[in-house]
C-alpha positions in Angstrom: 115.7 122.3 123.6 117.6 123.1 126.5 121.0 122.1 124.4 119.3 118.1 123.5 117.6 117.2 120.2 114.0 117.1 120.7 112.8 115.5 117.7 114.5 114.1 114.5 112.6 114.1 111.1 114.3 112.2 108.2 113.5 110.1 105.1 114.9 106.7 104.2 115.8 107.4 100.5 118.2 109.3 98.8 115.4 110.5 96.0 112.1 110.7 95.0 110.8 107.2 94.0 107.8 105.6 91.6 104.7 104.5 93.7 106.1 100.7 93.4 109.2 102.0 94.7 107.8 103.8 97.4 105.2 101.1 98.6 108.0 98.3 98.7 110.2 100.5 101.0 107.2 101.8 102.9 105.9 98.0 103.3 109.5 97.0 104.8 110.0 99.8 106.8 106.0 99.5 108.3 107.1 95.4 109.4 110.6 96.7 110.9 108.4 98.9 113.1 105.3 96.3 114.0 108.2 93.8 115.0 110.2 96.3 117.4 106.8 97.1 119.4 105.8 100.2 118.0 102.2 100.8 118.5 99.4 102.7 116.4 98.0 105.9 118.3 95.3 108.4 117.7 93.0 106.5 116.1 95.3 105.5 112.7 95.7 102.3 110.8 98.6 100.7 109.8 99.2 101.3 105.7 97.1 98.7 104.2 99.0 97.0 101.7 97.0 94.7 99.5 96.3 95.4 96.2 93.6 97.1 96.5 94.7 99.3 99.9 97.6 100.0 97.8 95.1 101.3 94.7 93.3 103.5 97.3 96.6 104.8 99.0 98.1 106.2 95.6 95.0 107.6 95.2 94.8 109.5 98.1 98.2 110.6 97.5 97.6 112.3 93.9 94.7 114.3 95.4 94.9 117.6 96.3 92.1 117.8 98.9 94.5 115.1 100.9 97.4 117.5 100.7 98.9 114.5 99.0 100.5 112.1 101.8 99.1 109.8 104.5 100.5 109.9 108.0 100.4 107.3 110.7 101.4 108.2 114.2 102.7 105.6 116.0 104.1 105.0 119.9 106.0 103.2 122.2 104.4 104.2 125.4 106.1 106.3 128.0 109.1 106.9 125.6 108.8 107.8 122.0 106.0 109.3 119.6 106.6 108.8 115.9 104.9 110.3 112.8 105.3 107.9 109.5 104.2 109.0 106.2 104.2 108.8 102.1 103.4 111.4 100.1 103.7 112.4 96.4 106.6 114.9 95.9 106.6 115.8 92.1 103.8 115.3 89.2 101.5 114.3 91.4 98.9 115.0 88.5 100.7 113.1 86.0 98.5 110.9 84.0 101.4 109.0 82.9 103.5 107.7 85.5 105.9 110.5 85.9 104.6 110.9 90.0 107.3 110.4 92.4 106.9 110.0 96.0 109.0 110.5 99.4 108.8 108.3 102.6 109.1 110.7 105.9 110.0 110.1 109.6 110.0 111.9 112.6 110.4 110.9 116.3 110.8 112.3 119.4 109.9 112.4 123.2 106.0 110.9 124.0 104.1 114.3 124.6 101.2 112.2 125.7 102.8 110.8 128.4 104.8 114.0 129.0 101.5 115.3 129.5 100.0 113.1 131.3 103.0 113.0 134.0 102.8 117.0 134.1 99.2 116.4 135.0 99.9 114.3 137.8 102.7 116.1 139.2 100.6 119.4 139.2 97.5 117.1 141.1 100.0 115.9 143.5 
């Protein structure tokens, strides 16, 4: 937008992964971000990682009524808005193991805030 990136959406791995794979990555990835400030927003929770959080999250993620993935939106105030999420990318139904899953990332500008300021501006 007006020749600057807006937003950047990427994934941390180079292919789809088993749900062990998947949660290890996610779980470093999720303590990278709590330690460089980034805060939850809209009323999500970071990805619960015990056992049994972990039992509930695949499950979530092999059903169809989910869409299969969980998203997180996160923050840092005033500057950048963040979507995190896992999902199942192939065999999602698989009764066997064979389900494979993708980490995803996407970042750009703080539209709340943006707003928020446009708000002001248009007040003032």
């Amino acid at each position: 937008m007006d020749e600057k990136v807006d937003t950047i959406a990427t994934t941390p791995m180079l292919s789809k992964v088993t749900f062990s794979d998947a949660t290890q990555e996610l779980a470093s990835l999720q303590r990278q971000l709590q330690f460089a400030g980034w805060r939850l927003h809209n009323d999500t929770n970071w990805f619960d990682l015990t056992p049994h959080g972990l039992d509930q999250l695949r499950t979530e993620l092999r059903n169809k009524s989910t869409g299969y993935v969980k998203t997180m939106m996160l923050r840092v105030p005033e500057k950048y808005a963040m979507t995190f999420r896992i999902y199942c990318a192939a065999r999602c139904d698989s009764k066997i193991g064979l389900d494979r899953y993708l980490i995803d990332i996407g970042i750009g500008e703080d539209i709340a805030f943006a707003i928020q300021k446009r708000e002001l501006n248009q007040i003032n």
